[in-house]
N, C-alpha and C positions, 0 to 999 in steps of 0.2 A: 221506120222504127226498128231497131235493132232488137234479137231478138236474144237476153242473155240464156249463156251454154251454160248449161245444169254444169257444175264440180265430178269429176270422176272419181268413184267411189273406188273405197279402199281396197275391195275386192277386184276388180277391174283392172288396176293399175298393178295388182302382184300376179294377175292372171299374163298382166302382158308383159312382165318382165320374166314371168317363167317363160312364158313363149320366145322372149329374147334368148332365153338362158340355153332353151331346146335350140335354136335355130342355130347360138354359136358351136354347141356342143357336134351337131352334124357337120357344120364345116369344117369344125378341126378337124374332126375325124376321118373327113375322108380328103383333107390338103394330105398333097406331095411331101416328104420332107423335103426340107430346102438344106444344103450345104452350106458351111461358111463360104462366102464371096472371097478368096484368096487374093484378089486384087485389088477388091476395095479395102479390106479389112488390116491393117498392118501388122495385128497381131494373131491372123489369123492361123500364122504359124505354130503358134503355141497351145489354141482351141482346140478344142475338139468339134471335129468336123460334124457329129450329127449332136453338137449341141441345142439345135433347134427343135431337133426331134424329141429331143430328151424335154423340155422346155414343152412342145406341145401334148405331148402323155401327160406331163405333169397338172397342167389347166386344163386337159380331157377330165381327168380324176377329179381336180375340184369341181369344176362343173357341175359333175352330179352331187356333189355335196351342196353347193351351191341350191339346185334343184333340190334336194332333201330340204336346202333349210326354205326354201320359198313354200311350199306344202300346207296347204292349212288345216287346219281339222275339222272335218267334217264325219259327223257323228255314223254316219251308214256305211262310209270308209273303215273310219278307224276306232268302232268302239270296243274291236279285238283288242286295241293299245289300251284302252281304260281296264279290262276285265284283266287281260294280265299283271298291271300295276293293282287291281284290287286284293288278287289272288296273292302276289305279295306279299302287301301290306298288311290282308286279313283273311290266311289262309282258312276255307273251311266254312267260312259265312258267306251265303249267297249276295250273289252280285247285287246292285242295288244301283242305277243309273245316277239317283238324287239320291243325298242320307247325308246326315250330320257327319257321318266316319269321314267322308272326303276333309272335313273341316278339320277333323283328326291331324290326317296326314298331311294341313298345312294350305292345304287349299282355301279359299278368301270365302266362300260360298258352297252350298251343297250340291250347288250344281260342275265340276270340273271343267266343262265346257268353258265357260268364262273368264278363266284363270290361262285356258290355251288360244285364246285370239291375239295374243303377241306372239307366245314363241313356238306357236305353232305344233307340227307333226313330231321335227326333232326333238322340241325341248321336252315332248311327251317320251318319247323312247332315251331321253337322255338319264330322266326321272328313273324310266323301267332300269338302264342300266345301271343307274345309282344303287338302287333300291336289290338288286338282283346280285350284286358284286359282294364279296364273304365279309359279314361282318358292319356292313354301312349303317344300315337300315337297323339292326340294335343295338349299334352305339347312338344313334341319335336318339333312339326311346332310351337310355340308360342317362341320356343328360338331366339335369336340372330344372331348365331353361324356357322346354316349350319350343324348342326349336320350329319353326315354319319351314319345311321340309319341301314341301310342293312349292311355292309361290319363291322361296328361297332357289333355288332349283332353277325353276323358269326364268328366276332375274341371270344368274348366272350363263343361261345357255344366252340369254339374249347379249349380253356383256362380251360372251366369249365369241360368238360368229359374228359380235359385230367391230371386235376391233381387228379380226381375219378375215373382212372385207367377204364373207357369205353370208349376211343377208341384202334382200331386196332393197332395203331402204335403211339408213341410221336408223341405231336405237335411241328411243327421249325417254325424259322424266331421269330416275336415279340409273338409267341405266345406257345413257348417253356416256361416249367413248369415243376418244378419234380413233380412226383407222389404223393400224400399223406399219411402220414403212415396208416400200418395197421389198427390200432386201428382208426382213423377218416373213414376209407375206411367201417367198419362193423358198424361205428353209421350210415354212409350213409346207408350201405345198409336197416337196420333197418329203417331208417325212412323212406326211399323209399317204403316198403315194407307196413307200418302202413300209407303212405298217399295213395296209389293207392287204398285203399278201402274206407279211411275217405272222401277223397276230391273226387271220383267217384260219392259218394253220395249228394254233392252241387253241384245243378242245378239248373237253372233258374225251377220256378214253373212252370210261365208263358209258354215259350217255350220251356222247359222240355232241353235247351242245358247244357252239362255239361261246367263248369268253365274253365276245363284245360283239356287236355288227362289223363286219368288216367295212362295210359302207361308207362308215364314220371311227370306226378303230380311234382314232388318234385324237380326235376331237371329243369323242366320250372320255377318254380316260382321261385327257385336259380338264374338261368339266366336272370330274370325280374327283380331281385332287383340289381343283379354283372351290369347288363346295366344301371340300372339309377342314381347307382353309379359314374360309367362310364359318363354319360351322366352330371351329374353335376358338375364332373370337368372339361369336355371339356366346359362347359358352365361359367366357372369362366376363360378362355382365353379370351385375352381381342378381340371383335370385331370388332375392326377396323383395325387389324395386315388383310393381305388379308389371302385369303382361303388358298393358297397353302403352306402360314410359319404354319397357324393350325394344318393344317396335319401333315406337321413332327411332332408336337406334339403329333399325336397320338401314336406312337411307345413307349414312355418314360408313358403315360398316361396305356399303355397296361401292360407296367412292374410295375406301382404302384398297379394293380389289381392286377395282378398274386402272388404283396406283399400281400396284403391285405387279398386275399380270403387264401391264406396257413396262413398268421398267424391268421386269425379269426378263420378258421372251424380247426386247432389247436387247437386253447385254448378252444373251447366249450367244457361245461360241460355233462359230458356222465352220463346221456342216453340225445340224443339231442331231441327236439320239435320244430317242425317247425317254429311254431310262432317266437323261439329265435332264430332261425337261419337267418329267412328271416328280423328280426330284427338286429342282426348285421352286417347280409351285407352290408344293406341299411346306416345304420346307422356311420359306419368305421370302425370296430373294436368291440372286446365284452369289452374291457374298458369302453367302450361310453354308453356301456348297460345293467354294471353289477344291477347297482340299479333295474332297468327296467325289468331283467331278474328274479332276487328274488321275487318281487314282481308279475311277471306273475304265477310262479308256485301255486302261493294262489290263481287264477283267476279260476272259475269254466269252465268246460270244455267247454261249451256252449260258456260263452263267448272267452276263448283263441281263440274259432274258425270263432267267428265274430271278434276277434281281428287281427287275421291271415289275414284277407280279409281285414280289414281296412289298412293295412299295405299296402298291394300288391296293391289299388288302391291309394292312399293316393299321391297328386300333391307333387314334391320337392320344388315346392313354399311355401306350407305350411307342415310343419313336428310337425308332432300329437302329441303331450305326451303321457305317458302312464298316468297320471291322468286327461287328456283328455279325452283319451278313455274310461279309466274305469267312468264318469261323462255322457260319453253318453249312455254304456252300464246298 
């Protein structure tokens, strides 16, 4: 008699794809770089000879993004990441593990715990980054709407690492996505890799805090812009419909992202810069931004990088021009 194998549990099976994630990550790091093969290669003339190298820094980098998003939460770990997001959201009022306030800020239940077994460690510090950046966190209490802030949030991070191929397993339900091609998959990495030391380096003077985690630089502010996206279309529902016909709407509102971010970071022009990127999220589309986009690259580097940061704080009440900005710059 055959004896049936228990199903391997959900825990289990991300425990050992981190450990896959570890294991690839030491090999890259310590391969040789490999030259282009001049003999075999026909165009190897034209390559660049330690394009391999360049290519394995690059999936060194994501890897540990990778490993950030595989992370789960667990409360004895990380409930430094909750009391930060409380302090936040409700500066001054003692911490509170369970309390209706979490349901405030959007979260499904009093307990936050339950809202982070999808998206994990990151989608928690994605939230801190949201919430902590000038300006987010009270424009979405100035809406109308009721916005779901937390749970909103978490769908996003899951949407957003799961069509750039860092998480452990596809996301389901409304926040099912294919993967990205290749080629969009290595401008991310690229840029991911050119922001974790750019943006590492803007820091408050004053209190010396960095702006974002360098860790994930590029993917947080991806996700700041995919939410306020987000956030202002649930904000063009009309207000007086009650809360709970809103809601349903969010499901249909999750599938016009998951349109939008594949066909925008699609059409962008390779080699990507952040600036345009975090510009057509925000914006709807790289239609909406081709003018905009031509015109940044003649922008001196100094400013594209104050312009990058006017973007990312910039209210949806008011939406900047680029001859705006360049008028203040």
């Amino acid at each position: 008699m055959q004896t049936r194998q228990k199903p391997t549990s959900r825990m289990s099976k991300l425990m050992t794809r981190k450990l896959t994630l570890e294991v690839e990550s030491w090999t890259e790091k310590h391969a040789e770089p490999r030259l282009v093969d001049g003999a075999s290669s026909p165009q190897s003339v034209l390559a660049d000879p330690y394009a391999h190298a360049q290519s394995t820094k690059d999936s060194i980098a994501t890897i540990g993004l990778r490993l950030d998003c595989a992370a789960s939460y667990v409360n004895e770990t990380h409930e430094s990441l909750l009391r930060e997001l409380w302090d936040l959201a409700f500066p001054g009022t003692p911490f509170a593990r369970a309390s209706s306030r979490w349901e405030e800020l959007g979260f499904q239940t009093e307990d936050p715990e339950r809202d982070l077994r999808g998206a994990g460690v990151i989608g928690l510090k994605q939230l801190i980054h949201f919430c902590r950046s000038s300006g987010n966190l009270a424009v979405v209490r100035r809406g109308q709407t009721a916005f779901p802030l937390a749970s909103a949030s978490l769908n996003v991070t899951l949407v957003l690492c799961a069509h750039l191929w860092l998480l452990a397993a596809p996301a389901g339900g409304a926040c099912a996505i294919s993967q990205c091609s290749e080629e969009v998959k290595r401008c991310f990495e690229r840029l991911h890799v050119s922001s974790v030391s750019s943006i590492s380096d803007a820091s408050d003077p004053e209190s010396g805090q960095m702006l974002t985690s360098s860790g994930s630089a590029c993917a947080d502010l991806m996700h700041e812009q995919c939410l306020r996206w987000l956030f202002e279309r649930w904000e063009g529902i009309d207000a007086t419909l009650p809360l709970g016909y809103r809601l349903m709407q969010m499901p249909q509102l999750l599938r016009e992202l998951r349109e939008h971010l594949s066909r925008t970071l699609g059409r962008m022009p390779s080699p990507w810069s952040l600036q345009s990127v975090l510009v057509a999220l925000r914006a709807g589309g790289v239609a909406e931004f081709d003018e905009c986009n031509r015109n940044s690259f003649e922008m001196p580097t100094a400013a594209r990088v104050i312009n990058t940061l006017l973007v990312s704080i910039c209210p949806p009440s008011r939406r900047v021009s680029l001859t705006e900005r360049e008028h203040v710059l």
